[in-house]
N, C-alpha and C positions, 0 to 999 in steps of 0.2 A: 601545299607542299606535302608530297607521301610521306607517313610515317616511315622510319628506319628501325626494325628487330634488331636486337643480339641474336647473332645466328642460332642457331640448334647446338645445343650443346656447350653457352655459355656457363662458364662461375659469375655469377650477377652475389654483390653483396652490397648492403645496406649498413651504416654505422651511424644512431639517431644517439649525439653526445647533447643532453638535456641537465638540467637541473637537479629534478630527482633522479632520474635513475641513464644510464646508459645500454644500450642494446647493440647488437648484431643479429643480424638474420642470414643467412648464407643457403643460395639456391641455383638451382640449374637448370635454362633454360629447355625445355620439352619439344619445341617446333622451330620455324620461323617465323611466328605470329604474335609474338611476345609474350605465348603461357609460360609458365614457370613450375619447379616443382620444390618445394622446403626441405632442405637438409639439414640444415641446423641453425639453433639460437640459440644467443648468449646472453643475460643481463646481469648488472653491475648495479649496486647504490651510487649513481655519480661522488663525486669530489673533484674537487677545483673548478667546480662550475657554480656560476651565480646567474640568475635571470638569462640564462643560454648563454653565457659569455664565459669562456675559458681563462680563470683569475688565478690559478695555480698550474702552470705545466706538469710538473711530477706527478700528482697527484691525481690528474688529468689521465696521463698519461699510464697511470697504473693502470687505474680501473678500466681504460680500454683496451689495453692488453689481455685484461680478463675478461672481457666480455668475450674479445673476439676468440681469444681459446676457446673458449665454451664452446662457441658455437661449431668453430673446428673441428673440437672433441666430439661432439654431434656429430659431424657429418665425412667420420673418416672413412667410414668406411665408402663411401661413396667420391672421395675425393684421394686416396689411396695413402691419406696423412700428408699430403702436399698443403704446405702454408700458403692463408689466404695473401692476397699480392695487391687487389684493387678492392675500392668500394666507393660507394658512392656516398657522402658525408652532407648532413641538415647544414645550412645555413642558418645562425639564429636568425628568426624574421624580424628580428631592431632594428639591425643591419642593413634589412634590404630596402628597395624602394621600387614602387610601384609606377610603368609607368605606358600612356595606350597609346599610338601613335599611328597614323595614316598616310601610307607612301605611295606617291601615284607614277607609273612608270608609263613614260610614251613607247609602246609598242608601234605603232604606224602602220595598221594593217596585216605586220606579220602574224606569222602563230606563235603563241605565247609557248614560253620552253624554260626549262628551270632555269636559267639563267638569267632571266628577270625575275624568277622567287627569290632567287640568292640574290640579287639584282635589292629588288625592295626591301631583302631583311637588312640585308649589310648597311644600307642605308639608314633602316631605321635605327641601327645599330649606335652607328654616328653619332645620328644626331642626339640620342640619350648623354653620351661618353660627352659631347662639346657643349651639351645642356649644362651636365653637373658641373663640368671642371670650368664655369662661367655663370655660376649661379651665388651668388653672393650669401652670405649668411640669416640676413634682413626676409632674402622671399625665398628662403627653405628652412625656416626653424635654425635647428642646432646644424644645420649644413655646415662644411667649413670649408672657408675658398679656394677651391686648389686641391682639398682633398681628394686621390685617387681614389677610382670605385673601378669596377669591373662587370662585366655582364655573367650573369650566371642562367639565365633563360631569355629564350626570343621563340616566341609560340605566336606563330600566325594561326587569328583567328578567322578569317574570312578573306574572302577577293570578290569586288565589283569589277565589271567592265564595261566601260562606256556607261558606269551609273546603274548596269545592272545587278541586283547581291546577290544572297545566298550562294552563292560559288562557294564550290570546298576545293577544288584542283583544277581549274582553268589550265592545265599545260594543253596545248594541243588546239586550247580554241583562239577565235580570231577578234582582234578588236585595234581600237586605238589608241586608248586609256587602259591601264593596266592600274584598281587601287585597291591597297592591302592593307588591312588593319591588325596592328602586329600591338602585342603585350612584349613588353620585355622588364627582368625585372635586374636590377644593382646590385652589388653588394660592398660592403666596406672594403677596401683591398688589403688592410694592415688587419683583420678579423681573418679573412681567408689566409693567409699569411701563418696564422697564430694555429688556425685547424692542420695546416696543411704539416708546420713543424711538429704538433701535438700529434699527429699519427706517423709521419715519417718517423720518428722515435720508436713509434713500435713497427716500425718497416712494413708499411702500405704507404701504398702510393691511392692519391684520391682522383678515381675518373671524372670526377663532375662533384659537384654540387646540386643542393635540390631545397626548395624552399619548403619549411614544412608544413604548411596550410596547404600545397598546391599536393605534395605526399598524401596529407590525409584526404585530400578528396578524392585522387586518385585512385586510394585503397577502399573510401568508404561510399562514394556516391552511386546511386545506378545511371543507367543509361538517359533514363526521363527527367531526370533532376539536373544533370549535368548541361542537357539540351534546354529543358524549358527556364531555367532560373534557379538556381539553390547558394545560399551560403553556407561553409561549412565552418565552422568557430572551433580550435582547436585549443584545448584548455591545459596548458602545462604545467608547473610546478612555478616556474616564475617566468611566463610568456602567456600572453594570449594571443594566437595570430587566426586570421581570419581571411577567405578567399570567398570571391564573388564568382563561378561558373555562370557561362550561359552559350548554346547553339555548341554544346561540347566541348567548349573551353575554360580555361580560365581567364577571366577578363582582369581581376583587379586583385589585391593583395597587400594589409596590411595587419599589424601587431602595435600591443599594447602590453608595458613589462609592469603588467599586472598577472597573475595568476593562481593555485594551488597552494602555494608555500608561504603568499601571504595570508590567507585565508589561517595558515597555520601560527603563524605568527600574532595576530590579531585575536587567536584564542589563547596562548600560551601569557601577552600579554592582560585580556581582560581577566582571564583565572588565575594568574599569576600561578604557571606551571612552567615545566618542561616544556621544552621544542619535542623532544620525542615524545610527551602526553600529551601534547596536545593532540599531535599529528595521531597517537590511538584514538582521540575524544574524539575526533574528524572522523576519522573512518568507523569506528561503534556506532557512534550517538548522534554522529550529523545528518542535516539535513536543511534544503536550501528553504524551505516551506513551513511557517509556524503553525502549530494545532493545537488545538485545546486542550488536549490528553498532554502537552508538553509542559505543563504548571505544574500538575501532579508528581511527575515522574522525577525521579532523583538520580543522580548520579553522583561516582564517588572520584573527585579530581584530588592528584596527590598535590601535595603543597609544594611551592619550587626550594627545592634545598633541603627538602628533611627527608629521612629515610627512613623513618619508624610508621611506619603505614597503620599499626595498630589502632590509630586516632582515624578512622572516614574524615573527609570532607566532602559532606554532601551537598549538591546545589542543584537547584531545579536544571531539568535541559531546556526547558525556553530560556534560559542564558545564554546556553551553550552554543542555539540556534537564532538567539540575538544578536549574538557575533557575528555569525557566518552568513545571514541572509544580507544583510547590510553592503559586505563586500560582494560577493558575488550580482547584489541589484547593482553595485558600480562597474564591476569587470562586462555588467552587459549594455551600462549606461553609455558604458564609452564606445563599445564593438560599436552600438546604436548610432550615435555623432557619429564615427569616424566613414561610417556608411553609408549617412546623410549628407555629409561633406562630400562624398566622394562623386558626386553628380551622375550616378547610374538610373538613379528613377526606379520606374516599371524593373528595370534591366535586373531587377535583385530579385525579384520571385515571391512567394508565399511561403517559399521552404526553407527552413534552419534545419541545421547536421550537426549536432555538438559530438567531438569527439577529443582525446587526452584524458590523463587519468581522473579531473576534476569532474570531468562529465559523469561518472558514473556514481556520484554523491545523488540520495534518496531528494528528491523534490526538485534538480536542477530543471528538469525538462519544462515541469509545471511556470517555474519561476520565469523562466527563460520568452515560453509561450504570454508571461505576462507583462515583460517590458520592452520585447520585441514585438507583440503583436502578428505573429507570425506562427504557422504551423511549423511543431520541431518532432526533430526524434533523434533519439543516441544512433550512433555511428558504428559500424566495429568493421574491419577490415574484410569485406566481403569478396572482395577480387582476389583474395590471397590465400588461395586453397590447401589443406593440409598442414596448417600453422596449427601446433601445442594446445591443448585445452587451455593451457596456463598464460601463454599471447596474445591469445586470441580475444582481445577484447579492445574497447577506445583507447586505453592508456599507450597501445602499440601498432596503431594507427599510422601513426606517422611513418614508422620501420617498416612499415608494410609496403607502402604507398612506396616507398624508395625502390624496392626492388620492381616494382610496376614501373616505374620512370627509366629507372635502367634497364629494361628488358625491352621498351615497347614506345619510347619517347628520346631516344638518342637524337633523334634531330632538329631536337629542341635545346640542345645542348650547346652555347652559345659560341664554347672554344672550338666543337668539332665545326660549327658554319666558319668560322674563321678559318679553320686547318682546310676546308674545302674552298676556300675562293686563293689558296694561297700558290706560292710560286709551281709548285708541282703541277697544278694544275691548268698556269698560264697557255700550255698549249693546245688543252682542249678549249678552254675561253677565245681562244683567239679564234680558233676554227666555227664554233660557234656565234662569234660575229661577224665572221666575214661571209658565213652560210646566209643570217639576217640581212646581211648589208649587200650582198652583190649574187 
C-alpha cells in the first residue's frame, strides 16, 4: 500500500502526555513528501499522570494547556495566532497490544488493485477486533472478557504472491494468491476515551493516535537499522516500551511499567531523601555502571524532613550507583524476556536504540550492551530537522516521531482505512468489482 503525505502546507502537531514531563511540537508541512519544518514547542512538568496513565483530569489537563500555548506562542508568527485544532496524541504503550497477522486474498488471475490491499487490511482488521472481544482472561493475562479495544495502527508490512515475497506494492501485478502480513496494534477503548476527554477540554480535537515506541523509531532510526533489524527501547519516567523494526517496518511492540521515576523512587527510599533529591542525585551523580573511583567519592544527600542543611550528609556514590544499577539491569531483564517470548528470532538484529529521557543517564549504553548482548547506541530525533537545542535530545524522541507519523504515515492510520472502505465510497467499490468480475 502507497504511503499517504499531509499535503503541502499542513499544521501537523504532536501532543506526547508522559509521566514526567508533557510536550507539543507544532509544524508545517514543506512538500508532498512528508518533510516538515518546526514552529514551535512547548513543555510542561506533567501532573496527573502516573506510569502514562491519566489519574487526575484537571490537573492533566492544565499542564497541557500550557504546553500547547507555548508552543503556539512559538509559532505565531508563522501561524498568524490561529489556535492549534488537531494533533496527534501517544497512546500509553500498557494499553496497547501487539499483534502480526497474515491474510491471503484470492485474486484469480486478475491484477491486483487496492481494493484487495483495503481488501486484506480490513480483514486483518477483524480478525484482531473478534480475537480480543473472545479471548478469555485465562490466555491473555489481565485481558478482560468483553473488554472493548480499538485499532489505532494496521501497517502492512509486506505482500507475497503465489509464495513469492519481498513485494512492497504488488498493485498492478498479476497472480492467484494475494498474502499480506500486516502488524496491527489495540488499544484500551476506556484509556482513549480518558485522552480524548483530557484534550477536548482544552479544545483539540485528536486526529489519530500513535504508539510511542513506534514515534521514537520513526524519529530516531536510520534507514539500514530500520530495514536490516533494530530494536529501539524507549525509557520514560514510568513506561518502558519497546518496538522491534525490520524490512522497514515495524513488526512487533511492547512495554513494561517500569521506568525513570522508579529508578527515582528506589533512591529517595534507600537514602531516605526527597522525591525531588533524589531525582537531582540521579541526574548529578548517576550512573548505570559501578567504578572504582566510586568508594572514594562522596556526596552530600539532604535528610528527608529536615531543613537545616548546615549538618552534610555524606555517603559514598557506589551507594547511590548501587541503587540505580540494580533497576535498570531489571528494566532491561525484562525488555530481554518479553523479546524472547515474542518468537522473532534472527528477526531482532544486533542493534539496540535506547531513547526517552532515562537513556541519557552516564553508563546506560555500556550496561545495556551487557544484558542485552547486543550492539547499542543513544537515539536522538534525527528525522526531525530544526528542533531547539533544548529538544533536541532522547528524552523528546517520542514528540518527534509524532509529527513524522502525521506527516508521512496517515495510511496507517487505522480510523482513516475504515473512513475509506466506508458508505461514500460503496460506489467506487462496486465499479471496481464488477470491472474484476466481468
Amino acid at each position: 500500500m502507497k504511503p499517504q503525505y499531509a499535503p503541502k502546507g499542513s499544521l501537523i502537531a504532536a501532543l506526547d502526555i508522559g509521566s514526567f514531563k508533557t510536550a507539543c511540537f507544532l509544524a508545517r508541512t514543506t512538500d508532498d513528501e512528508g518533510n516538515f519544518e518546526i514552529l514551535g514547542v512547548g513543555h510542561q512538568k506533567s501532573e496527573g499522570v502516573k506510569n502514562g496513565m491519566i489519574i487526575d483530569m484537571d490537573s492533566a489537563e492544565t499542564v497541557i494547556r500550557k504546553a500547547v500555548h507555548a508552543a503556539e506562542h512559538m509559532a505565531k508568527e508563522h501561524t498568524k495566532g490561529y489556535p492549534l485544532r488537531e494533533v496527534v496524541v501517544n497512546m500509553p504503550a500498557t494499553q496497547t497490544r501487539s499483534y502480526g497477522r497474515t491474510i491471503d486474498i484470492q485474486v484469480n488471475g486478475h491484477d491486483i488493485t487496492d481494493r484487495d490491499l483495503h481488501s486484506a487490511l480490513t480483514r486483518a482488521q477483524d480478525d484482531i477486533l473478534d480475537f480480543e472481544q473472545n479471548t478469555s482472561p485465562s490466555a491473555q493475562g489481565d485481558q478482560i472478557l468483553g473488554a472493548r479495544r480499538d485499532l489505532i495502527h494496521t501497517i502492512p508490512v509486506g505482500y507475497r504472491i503465489d509464495g513469492h515475497g519481498g513485494i512492497t506494492d504488488p498493485v498492478g501485478m498479476n497472480g492467484e494468491i494475494l498474502s499480506a502480513d500486516i502488524h496491527v496494534i489495540s488499544a484500551d477503548q476506556g484509556t482513549l476515551k480518558n485522552l480524548s476527554h483530557c484534550t477536548g477540554q482544552s479544545h483539540l480535537d485528536i486526529s489519530a493516535f500513535c504508539s510511542p515506541p513506534y514515534a521514537a523509531g520513526l524519529a530516531s532510526l536510520v534507514e539500514d537499522e530500520m530495514d536490516l533489524g533494530c530494536t529501539i527501547i524507549d525509557i520514560g519516567a514510568g513506561v518502558t516500551s519497546f518496538a522491534v523494526f525490520h524490512s522497514g517496518h515495524m513488526i512487533y511492540s511492547d512495554a513494561i511499567p517500569v521506568g525513570g521515576q522508579h529508578v527515582t523512587n528506589d533512591i529517595a527510599t534507600g537514602l531516605t531523601t526527597s522525591l525531588h533529591d533524589a531525582e537531582r542525585l540521579k541526574i548529578l551523580y548517576g550512573n548505570a555502571i559501578a567504578s572504582d573511583l566510586d568508594e572514594t567519592e562522596l556526596i552530600d544527600v539532604p535528610r528527608l524532613g529536615e531543613t537545616d542543611r548546615r549538618d552534610p550528609n555524606h555517603v559514598p556514590r557506589s551507594l547511590l550507583i548501587g541503587i540505580i544499577q540494580p533497576r535498570l539491569e531489571e528494566v532491561f531483564e525484562l525488555v530481554r524476556a518479553r523479546l524472547n517470548d515474542s518468537g522473532l528470532g534472527q528477526t531482532l538484529g544486533r542493534r539496540v536504540v535506547l531513547t526517552g529521557g532515562t537513556s541519557q543517564m552516564s553508563g546506560i549504553r555500556d550496561l545495556a550492551n551487557h544484558v542485552l548482548d547486543k550492539q547499542v547506541r543513544i537515539g536522538r530525533p534525527i528525522r526531525c530537522p530544526g528542533l531547539p537545542d533544548a529538544v533536541d535530545d532522547p528524552a523528546f524522541a517520542c514528540t518527534a516521531g509524532m509529527l513524522t507519523y502525521a506527516a508521512a504515515h496517515t495510511h496507517e492510520i487505522s480510523g482513516n482505512l475504515t473512513k475509506s472502505m466506508s458508505a461514500e465510497n460503496i460506489f467506487q467499490s462496486i465499479k471496481l468489482w464488477l470491472k474484476d468480475n466481468w
